[in-house]
LUMLODO-902829 format. One record per atom (N, C-alpha, C): residue in three letters; x, y, z. Coordinates in steps of 0.2 Angstrom, whole numbers, plus 5000, padded with zeros to 4 digits. Each point is the difference from the previous one (the first is absolute). Layout:
alaXYZ...
END
This chain:
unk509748604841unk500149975006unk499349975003unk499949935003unk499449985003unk500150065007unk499550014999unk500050045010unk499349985002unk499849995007unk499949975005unk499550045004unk499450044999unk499850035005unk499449995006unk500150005006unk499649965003unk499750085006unk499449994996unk499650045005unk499549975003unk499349974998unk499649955005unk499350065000unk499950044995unk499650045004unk499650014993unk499850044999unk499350014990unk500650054999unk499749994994unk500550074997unk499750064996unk499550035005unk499750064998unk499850025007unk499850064999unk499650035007unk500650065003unk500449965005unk500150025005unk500950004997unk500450065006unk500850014997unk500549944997unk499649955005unk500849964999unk499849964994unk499349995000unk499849974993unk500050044993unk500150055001unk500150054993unk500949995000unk500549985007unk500449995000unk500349984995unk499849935001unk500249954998unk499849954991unk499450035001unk499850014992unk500450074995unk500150045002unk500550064997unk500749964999unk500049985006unk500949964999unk500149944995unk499349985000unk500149934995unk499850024994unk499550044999unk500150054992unk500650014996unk500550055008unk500350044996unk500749944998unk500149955007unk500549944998unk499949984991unk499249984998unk499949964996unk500350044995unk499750055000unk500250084994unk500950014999unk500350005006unk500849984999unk500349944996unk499349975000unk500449924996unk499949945004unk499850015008unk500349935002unk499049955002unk500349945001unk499549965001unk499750005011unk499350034997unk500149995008unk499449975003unk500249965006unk499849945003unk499850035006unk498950025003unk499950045002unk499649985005unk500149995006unk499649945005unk499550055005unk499349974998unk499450065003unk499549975003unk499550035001unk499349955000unk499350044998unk500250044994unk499850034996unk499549964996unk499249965002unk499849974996unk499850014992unk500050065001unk499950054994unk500449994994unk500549995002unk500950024997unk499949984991unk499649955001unk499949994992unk499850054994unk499750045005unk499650074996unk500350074998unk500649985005unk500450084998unk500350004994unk499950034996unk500350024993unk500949985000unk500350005004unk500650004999unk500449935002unk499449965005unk500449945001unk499849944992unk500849975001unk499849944996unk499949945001unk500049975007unk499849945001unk499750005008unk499749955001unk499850015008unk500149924999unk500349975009unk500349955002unk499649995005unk499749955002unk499449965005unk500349925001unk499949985005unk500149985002unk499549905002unk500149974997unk499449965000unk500049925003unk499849995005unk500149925001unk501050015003unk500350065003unk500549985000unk500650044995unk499749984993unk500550064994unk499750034998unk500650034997unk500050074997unk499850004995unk499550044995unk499849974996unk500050104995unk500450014996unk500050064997unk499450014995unk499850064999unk499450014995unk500250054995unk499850034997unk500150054994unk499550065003unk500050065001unk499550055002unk499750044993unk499750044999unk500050034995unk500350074999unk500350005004unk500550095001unk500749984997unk500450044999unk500750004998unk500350085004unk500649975002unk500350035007unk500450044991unk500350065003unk500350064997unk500649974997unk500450034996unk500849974998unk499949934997unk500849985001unk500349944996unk499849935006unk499950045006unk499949945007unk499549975002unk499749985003unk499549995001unk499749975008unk499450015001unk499850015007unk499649925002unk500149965005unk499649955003unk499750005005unk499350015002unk499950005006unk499849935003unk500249985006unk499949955003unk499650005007unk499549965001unk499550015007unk500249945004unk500449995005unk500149945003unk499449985005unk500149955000unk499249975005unk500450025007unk499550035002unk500250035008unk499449985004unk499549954998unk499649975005unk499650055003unk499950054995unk499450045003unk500050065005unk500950005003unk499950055006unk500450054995unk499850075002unk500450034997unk500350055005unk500550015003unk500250055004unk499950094998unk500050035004unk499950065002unk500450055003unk500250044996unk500550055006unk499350045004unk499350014995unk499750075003unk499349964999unk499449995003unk499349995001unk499850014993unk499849944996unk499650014994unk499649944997unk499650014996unk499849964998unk500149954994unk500149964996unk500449974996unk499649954996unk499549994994unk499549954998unk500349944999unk499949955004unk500249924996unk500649995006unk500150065004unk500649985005unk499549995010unk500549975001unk500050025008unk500650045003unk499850055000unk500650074999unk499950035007unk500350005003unk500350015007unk500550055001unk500250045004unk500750045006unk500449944999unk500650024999unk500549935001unk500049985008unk499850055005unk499949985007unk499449965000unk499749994998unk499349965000unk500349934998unk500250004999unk500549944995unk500349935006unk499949965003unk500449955003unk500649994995unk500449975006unk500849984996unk500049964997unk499649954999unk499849954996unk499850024993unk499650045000unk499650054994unk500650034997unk500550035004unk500750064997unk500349944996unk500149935002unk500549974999unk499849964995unk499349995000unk499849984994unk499950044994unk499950054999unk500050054995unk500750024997unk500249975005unk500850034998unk500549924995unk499949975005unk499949944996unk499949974993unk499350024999unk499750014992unk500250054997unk500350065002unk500450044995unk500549974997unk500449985005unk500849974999unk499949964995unk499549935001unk499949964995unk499850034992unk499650065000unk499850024996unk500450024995unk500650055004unk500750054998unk500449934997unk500249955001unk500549944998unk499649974994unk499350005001unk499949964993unk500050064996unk499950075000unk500150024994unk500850024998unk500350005005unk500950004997unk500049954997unk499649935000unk500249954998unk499850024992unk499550015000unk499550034995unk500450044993unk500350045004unk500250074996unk500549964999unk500649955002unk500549974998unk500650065005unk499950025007unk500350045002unk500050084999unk500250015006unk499750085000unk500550075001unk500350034997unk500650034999unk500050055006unk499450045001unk500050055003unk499149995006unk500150025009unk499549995000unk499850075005unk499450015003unk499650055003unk499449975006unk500250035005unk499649975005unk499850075003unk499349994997unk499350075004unk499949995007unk500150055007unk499650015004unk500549955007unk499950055005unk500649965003unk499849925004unk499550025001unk499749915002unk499450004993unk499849944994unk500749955002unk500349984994unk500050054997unk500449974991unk500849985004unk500450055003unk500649975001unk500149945003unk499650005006unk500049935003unk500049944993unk499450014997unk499949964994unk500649984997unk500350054997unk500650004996unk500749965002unk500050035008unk500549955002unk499949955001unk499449975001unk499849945002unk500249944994unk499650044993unk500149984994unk500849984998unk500450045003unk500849974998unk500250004995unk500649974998unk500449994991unk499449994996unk499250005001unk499749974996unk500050074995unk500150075004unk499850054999unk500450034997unk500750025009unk500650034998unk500150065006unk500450034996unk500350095005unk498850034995unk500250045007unk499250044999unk500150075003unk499550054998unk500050065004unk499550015003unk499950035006unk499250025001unk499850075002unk499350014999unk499850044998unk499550025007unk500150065006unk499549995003unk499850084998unk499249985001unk499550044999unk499850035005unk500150005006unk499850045005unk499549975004unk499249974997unk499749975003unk500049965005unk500449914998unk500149975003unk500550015007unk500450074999unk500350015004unk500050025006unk499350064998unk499750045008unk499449995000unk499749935000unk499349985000unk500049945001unk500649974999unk500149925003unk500749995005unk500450024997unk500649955004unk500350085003unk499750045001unk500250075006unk499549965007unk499450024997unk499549975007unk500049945002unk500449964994unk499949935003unk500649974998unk500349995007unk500749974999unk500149924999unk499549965001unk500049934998unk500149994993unk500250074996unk500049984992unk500750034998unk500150035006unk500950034998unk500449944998unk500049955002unk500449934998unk500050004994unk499649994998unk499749994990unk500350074996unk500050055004unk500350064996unk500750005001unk500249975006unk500850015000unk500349934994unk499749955001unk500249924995unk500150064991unk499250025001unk500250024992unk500550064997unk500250035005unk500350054999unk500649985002unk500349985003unk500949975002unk500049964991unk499649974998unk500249964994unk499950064994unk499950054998unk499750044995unk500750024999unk500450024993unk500650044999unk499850075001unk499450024999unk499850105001unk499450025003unk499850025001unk499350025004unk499850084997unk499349994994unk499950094999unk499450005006unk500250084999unk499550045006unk499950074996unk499350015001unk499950074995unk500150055005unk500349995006unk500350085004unk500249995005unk500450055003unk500450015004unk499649975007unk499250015001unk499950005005unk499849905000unk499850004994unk499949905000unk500849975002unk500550024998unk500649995002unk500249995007unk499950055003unk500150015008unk499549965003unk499449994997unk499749985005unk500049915000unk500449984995unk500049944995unk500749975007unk500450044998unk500550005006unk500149995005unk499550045005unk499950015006unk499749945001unk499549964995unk499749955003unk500349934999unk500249994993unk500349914999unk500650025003unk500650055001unk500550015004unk500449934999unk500249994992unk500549964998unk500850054999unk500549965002unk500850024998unk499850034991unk500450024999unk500050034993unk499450004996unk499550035003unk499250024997unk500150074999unk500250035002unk500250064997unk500450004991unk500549985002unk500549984996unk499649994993unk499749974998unk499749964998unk499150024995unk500050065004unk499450045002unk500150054993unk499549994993unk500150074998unk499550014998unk499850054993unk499350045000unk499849984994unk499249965002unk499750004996unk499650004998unk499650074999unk499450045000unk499649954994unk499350025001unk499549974993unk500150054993unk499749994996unk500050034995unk499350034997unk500250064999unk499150004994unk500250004993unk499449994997unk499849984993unk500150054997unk500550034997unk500050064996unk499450024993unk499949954997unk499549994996unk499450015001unk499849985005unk499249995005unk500050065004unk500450035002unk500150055003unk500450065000unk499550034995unk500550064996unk499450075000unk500150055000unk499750064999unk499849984994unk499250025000unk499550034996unk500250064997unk499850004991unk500250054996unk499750085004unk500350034999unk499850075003unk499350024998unk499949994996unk499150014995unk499449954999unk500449955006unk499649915000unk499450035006unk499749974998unk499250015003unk499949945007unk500050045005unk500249955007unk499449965000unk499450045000unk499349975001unk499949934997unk500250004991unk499849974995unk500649935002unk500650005000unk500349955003unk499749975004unk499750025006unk499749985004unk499349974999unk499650024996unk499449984996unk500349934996unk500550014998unk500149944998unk500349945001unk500250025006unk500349955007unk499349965001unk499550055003unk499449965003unk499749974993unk500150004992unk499749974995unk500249935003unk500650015000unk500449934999unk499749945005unk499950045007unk499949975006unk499449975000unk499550024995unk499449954998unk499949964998unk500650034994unk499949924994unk500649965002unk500450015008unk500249955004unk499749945000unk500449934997unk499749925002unk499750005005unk499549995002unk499849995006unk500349915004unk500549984996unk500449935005unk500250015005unk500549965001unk500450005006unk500550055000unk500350034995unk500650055001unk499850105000unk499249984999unk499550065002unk499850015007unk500049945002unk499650025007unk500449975006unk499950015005unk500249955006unk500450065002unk500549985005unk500350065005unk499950084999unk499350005000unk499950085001unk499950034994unk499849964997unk499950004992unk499450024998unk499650034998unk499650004995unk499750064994unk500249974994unk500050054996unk499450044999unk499449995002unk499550044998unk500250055007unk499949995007unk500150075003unk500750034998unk500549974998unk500750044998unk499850044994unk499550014996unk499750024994unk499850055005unk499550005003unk499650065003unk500350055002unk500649955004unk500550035006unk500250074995unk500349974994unk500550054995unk499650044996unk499349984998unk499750074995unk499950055004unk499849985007unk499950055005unk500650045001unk500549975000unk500750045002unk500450034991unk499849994995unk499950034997unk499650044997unk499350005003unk499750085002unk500250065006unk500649984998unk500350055007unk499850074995unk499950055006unk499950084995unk500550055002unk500649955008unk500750035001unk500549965002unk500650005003unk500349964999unk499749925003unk500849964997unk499849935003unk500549985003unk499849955007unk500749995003unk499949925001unk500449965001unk500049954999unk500449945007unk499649945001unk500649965004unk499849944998unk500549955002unk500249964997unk500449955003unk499649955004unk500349955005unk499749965004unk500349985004unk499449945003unk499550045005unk499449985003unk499550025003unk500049975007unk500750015002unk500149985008unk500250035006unk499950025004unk500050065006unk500750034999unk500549944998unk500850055001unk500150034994unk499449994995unk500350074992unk499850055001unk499650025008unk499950085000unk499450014996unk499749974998unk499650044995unk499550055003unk499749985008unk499450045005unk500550064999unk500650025000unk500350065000unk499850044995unk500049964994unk499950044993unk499250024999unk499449945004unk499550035000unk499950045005unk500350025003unk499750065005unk500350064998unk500450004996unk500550084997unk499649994995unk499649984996unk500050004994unk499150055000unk499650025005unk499550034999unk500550095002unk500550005002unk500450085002unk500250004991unk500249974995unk500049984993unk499550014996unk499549995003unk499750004995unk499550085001unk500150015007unk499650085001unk500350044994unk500749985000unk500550074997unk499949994993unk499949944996unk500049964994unk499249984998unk499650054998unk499449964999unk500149974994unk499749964999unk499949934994unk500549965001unk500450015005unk500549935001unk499849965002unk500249944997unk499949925002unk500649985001unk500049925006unk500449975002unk499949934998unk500449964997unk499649924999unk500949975003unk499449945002unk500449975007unk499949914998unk500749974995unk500249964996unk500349945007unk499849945002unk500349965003unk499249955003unk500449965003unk499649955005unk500449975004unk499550005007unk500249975006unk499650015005unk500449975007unk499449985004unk499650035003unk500450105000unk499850065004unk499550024996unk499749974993unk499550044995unk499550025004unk499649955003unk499650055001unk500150025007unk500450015003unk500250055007unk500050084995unk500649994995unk499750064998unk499550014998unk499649984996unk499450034998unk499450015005unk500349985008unk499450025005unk500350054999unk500750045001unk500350055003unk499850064993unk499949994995unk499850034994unk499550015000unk499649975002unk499150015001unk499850035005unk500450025007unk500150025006unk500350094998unk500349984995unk500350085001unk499650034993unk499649984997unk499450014994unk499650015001unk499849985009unk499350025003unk500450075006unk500649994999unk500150055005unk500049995008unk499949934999unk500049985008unk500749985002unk500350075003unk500549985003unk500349955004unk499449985003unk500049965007unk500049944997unk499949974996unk499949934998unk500849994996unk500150074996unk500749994998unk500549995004unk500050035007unk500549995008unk499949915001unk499449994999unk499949945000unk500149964999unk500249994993unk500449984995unk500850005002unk500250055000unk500850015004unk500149975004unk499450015007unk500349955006unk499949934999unk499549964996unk500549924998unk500349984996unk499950074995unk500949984998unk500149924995unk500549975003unk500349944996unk499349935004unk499750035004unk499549964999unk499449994996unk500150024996unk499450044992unk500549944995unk500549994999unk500249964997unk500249915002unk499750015007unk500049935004unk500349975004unk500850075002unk500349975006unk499850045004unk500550015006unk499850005007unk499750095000unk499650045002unk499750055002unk500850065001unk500350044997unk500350044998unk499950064997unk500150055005unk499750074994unk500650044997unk499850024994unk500150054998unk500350065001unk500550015002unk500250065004unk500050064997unk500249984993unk500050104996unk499449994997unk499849984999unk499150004997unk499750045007unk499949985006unk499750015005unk500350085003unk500649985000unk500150085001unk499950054995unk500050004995unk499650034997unk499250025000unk499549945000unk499750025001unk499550035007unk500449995004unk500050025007unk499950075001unk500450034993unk500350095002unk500050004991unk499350004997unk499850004993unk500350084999unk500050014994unk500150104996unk499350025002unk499650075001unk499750014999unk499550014994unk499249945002unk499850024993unk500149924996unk500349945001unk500449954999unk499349955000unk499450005004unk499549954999unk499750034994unk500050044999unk499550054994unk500350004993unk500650015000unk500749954992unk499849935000unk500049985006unk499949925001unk499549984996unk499250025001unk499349984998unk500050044993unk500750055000unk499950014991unk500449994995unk500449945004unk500349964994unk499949915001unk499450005003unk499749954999unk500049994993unk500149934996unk499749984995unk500950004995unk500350055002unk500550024996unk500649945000unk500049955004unk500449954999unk499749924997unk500549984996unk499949964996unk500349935002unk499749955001unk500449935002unk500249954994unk500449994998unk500149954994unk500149935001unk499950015005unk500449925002unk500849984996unk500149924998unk500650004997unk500050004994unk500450044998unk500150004994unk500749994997unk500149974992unk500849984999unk500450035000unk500549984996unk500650055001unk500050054995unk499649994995unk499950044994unk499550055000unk499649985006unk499550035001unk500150065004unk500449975005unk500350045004unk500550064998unk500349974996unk500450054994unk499650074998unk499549984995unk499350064997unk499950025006unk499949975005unk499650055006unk500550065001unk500649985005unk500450054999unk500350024996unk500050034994unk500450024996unk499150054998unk499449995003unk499950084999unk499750015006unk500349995003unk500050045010unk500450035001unk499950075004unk500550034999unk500550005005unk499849985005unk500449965008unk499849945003unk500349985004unk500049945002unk500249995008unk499749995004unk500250025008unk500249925001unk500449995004unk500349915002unk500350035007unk499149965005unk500250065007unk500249925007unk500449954995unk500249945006unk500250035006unk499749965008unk500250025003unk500549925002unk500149984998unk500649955000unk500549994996unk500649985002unk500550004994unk499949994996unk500350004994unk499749994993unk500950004999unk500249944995unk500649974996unk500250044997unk499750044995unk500050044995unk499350044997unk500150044998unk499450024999unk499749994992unk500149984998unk499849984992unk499650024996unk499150025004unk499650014999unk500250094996unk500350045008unk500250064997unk500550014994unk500549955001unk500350014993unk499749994996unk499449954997unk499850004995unk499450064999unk499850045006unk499550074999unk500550034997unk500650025003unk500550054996unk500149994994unk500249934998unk500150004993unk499550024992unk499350015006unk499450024996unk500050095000unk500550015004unk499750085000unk499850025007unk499549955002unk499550015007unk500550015007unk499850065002unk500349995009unk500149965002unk500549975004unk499749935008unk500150055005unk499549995005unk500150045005unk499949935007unk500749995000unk500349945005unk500050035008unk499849945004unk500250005005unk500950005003unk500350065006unk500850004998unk500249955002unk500149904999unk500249985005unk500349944993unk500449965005unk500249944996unk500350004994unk499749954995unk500250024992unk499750044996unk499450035002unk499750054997unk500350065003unk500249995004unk500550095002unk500750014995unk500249965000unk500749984992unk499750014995unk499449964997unk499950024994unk499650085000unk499550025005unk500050064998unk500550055002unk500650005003unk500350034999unk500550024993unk500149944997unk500250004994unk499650054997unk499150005000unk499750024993unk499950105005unk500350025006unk499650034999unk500750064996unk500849945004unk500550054994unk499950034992unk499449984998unk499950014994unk499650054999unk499650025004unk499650085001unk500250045002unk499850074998unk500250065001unk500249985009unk500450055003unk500050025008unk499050015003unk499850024998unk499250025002unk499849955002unk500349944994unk499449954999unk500249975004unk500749995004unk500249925000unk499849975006unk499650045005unk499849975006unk499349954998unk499750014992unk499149985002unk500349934997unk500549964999unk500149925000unk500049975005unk499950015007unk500149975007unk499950065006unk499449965004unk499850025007unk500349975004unk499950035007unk500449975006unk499149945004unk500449964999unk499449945005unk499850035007unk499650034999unk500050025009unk499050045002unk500150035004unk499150024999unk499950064999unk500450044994unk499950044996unk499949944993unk500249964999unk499749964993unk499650034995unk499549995002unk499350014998unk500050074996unk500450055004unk500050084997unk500450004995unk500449935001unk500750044996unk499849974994unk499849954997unk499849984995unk499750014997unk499450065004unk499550044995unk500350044997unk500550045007unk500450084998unk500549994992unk500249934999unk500349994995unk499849984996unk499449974998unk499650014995unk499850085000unk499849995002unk499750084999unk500550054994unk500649995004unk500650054995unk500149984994unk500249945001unk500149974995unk499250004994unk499349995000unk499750024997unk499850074998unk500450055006unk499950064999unk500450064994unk500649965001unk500750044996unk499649994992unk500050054997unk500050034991unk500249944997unk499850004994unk500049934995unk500450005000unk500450074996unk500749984995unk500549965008unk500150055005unk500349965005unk500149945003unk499449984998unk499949935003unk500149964995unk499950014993unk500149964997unk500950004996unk500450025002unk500650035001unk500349935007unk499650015003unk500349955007unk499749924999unk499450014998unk499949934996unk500449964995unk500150034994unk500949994998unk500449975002unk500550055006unk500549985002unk499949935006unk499449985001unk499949945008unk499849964991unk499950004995unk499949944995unk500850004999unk500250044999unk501050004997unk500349945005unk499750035007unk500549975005unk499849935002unk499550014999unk499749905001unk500149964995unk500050034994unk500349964995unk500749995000unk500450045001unk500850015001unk500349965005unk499549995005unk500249955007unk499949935000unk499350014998unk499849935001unk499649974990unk500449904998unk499749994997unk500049915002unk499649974998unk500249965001unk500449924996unk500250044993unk500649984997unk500649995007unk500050075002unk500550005005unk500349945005unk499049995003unk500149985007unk499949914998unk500050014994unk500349924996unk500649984999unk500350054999unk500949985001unk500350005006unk499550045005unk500350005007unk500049935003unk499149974998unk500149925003unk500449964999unk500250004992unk500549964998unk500650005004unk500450084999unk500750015004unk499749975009unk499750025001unk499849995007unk500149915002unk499649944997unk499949954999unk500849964997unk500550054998unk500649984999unk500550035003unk499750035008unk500550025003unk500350054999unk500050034995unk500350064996unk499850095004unk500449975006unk499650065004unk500450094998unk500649984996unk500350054998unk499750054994unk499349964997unk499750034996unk499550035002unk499950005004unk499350005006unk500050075005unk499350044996unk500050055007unk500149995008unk500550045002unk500250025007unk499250015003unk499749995007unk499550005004unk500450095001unk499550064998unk500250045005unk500250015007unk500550055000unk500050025009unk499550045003unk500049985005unk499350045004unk500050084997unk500150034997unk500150065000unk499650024991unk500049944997unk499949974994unk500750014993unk500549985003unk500750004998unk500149944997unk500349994995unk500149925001unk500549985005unk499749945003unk500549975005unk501149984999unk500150015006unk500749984996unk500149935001
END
């Protein structure tokens, strides 16, 4: 089958982009030809794509890449000319774009970009000689795209990721238009949890958007993310992680967004001179992924755990708001950390908001907490970005992974892919990270099953130590016995063969093959 994927965004880094590069892997790996619209300048370099499409003087002009995509099928990535503006669901930085909030965007700007997609999507159906099967990422604006595209394209599905949902078109309803156009034309809508569902609903509140409505969580890479041999030496994988990241090309596909292989090299030997455990996170560095919560639990962690290290893998605008608030709680100056709490989402550039369970905590510290503080100074590690492979070796010898968003999250991916290494998630209880770690914690003894999710509130801070803490605390054979069964189960749930057949069925209306959206209760729906 030609299939049709239109995302608009890189294809590394971040979820939706590890999305959507999984999904066109595993598409190719099934057999089918697939047609990949991004703005990935990169996209030539990935080992798996086989061609890259640019755009010149007006055409389309195809290239040869030097990667070859998996299986019988094969992969195209295409960069349409979008005239340099790039939209934004969340504040970042983007090299070679003018990258913006889609609110920062005039309508003239929305409509031009959308515009250029459409033309972009029609020359490659024409391209491909028609397109059997298609996928439209993220609720503003691939569907709009797609509809707009018309017969060029066909019946499509879309895929919302969560982002564009409650970061653009929840607080800004001058974009609800664009989200209802693309979704009244889509045959299926996936959603990776009951709570992106409801809240998908409650907002575009189209006739048979329920109906219509099914599940379709991301996938991990079962290969890439597998338990380490029982007798495998965590440190030395790790040592060989940071070999690698030196004798990294130092081009374009080494550096730029958060990128740089030489400090991700230091980041990781040091975190491979762990002398106790290692805990790990893995995500963007923006006020709503929680991460201030994971540093402030993380010195009650380290009192109990001497030689433990934390490396802290992403990029974003908060980096360095943490790293005052890291430096603050390293010198044991409480006060400068409250500091840091009370502006809050202003440290990553918007309006002055604080931190409410960072500051309630430390408003009413444990006693003895500036003094763990000043002596676990030194003990976290920043990595900046790192790939998906990289990403991979990291986690798979750590022994947990905290993912402490205090905003929705679609799905929680990340923790599925910690479980399928063995590693803890100890998730915040909310959204789609509350479903998925509900799933992983069925899989653990009764004892265990609470240390997969805390309650979001100003107990946080304790509660993510308290569960690390156990979780590092419990006898080997025990733990390793529970590690096992969160690999069995993450593999057993989620693959992304799967979530490849889902698009297809989904993009051909075949809703009858298609996961039921749980009931609120996590039942499937009737």
């Amino acid at each position: 089958m030609r299939v049709l994927v239109f995302h608009g965004y890189l294809l590394r880094g971040t979820g939706s982009n590890v999305y959507n590069a999984s999904v066109a892997r595993a598409l190719a790996g099934l057999g089918h030809d697939v047609h990949l619209l991004c703005q990935d300048r990169e996209a030539g370099s990935l080992p798996w794509v086989d061609a890259v499409g640019r755009w010149e003087g007006g055409e389309l002009r195809v290239e040869r890449a030097a990667g070859s995509s998996p299986g019988a099928g094969s992969i195209t990535a295409y960069l349409p000319d979008i005239g340099g503006v790039l939209p934004l669901y969340v504040a970042d930085e983007y090299a070679g774009f003018d990258a913006r909030p889609f609110e920062r965007l005039s309508e003239a700007e929305v409509e031009a970009y959308i515009a250029a997609n459409v033309a972009a999507t029609r020359d490659v159906a024409v391209r491909a000689g028609g397109i059997d099967a298609a996928l439209a990422n993220h609720l503003v604006m691939g569907p709009a795209i797609l509809a707009r595209a018309g017969e060029a394209v066909g019946p499509f599905a879309a895929k919302v990721h969560g982002s564009a949902l409650s970061y653009t078109v929840i607080p800004h309803r001058r974009f609800l238009p664009y989200a209802r156009e693309g979704i009244a034309a889509a045959r299926a809508v996936l959603v990776g949890s009951r709570h992106t569902a409801e809240s998908l609903w409650e907002t575009v509140a189209l006739d048979g958007l329920p109906e219509k409505t099914r599940l379709g969580p991301p996938g991990v890479d079962v290969e890439a993310f597998t338990p380490l041999p029982a007798a495998a030496d965590r440190g030395a994988v790790l040592t060989d992680l940071a070999a690698a990241l030196e004798d990294a090309d130092p081009g374009a596909e080494a550096t730029g967004l958060g990128r740089d292989p030489a400090a991700a090299a230091a980041a990781v030997r040091s975190y491979a001179a762990a002398d106790g455990p290692r805990v790990i996170f893995v995500g963007k560095l923006i006020v709503s992924k929680g991460c201030d919560l994971l540093l402030a639990a993380w010195p009650l962690v380290a009192a109990r755990h001497p030689g433990s290290r934390l490396l802290m893998v992403g990029f974003g605008e908060y980096r360095d708001g943490l790293g005052r608030l890291a430096a603050a709680l390293g010198r044991g100056d409480l006060g400068d950390a409250r500091e840091v709490a009370r502006l809050g989402w202003a440290l990553e550039g918007g309006e002055e908001a604080p931190l409410r369970f960072l500051d309630a905590f430390l408003a009413d510290p444990p006693p003895g907490y500036a003094e763990a503080a000043r002596k676990a100074a030194g003990t976290i590690d920043w990595a900046g970005r790192l790939e998906y492979g990289e990403v991979a070796a990291a986690v798979r010898a750590s022994d947990a992974m905290v993912v402490p968003s205090t905003f929705p999250e679609a799905f929680g991916m990340v923790a599925a892919e910690a479980a399928a290494t063995g590693a803890l998630p100890v998730c915040a209880d909310h959204s789609g990270l509350a479903e998925v770690a509900g799933t992983l914690a069925g899989a653990l003894p009764g004892p265990l099953r609470d240390l997969t999710a805390f309650a979001l509130d100003d107990d946080a801070v304790a509660a993510i130590a308290t569960r690390l803490d156990r979780w590092l605390a419990i006898d080997p054979a025990s733990r390793s016995a529970a590690r096992a069964a969160l690999a069995e189960t993450s593999h057993a749930r989620w693959s992304w063969e799967g979530v490849a057949r889902t698009v297809l069925a989904a993009s051909a209306g075949e809703l009858g093959r298609l996961a039921a959206v749980p009931g609120p209760g996590g039942d499937p729906a009737p």
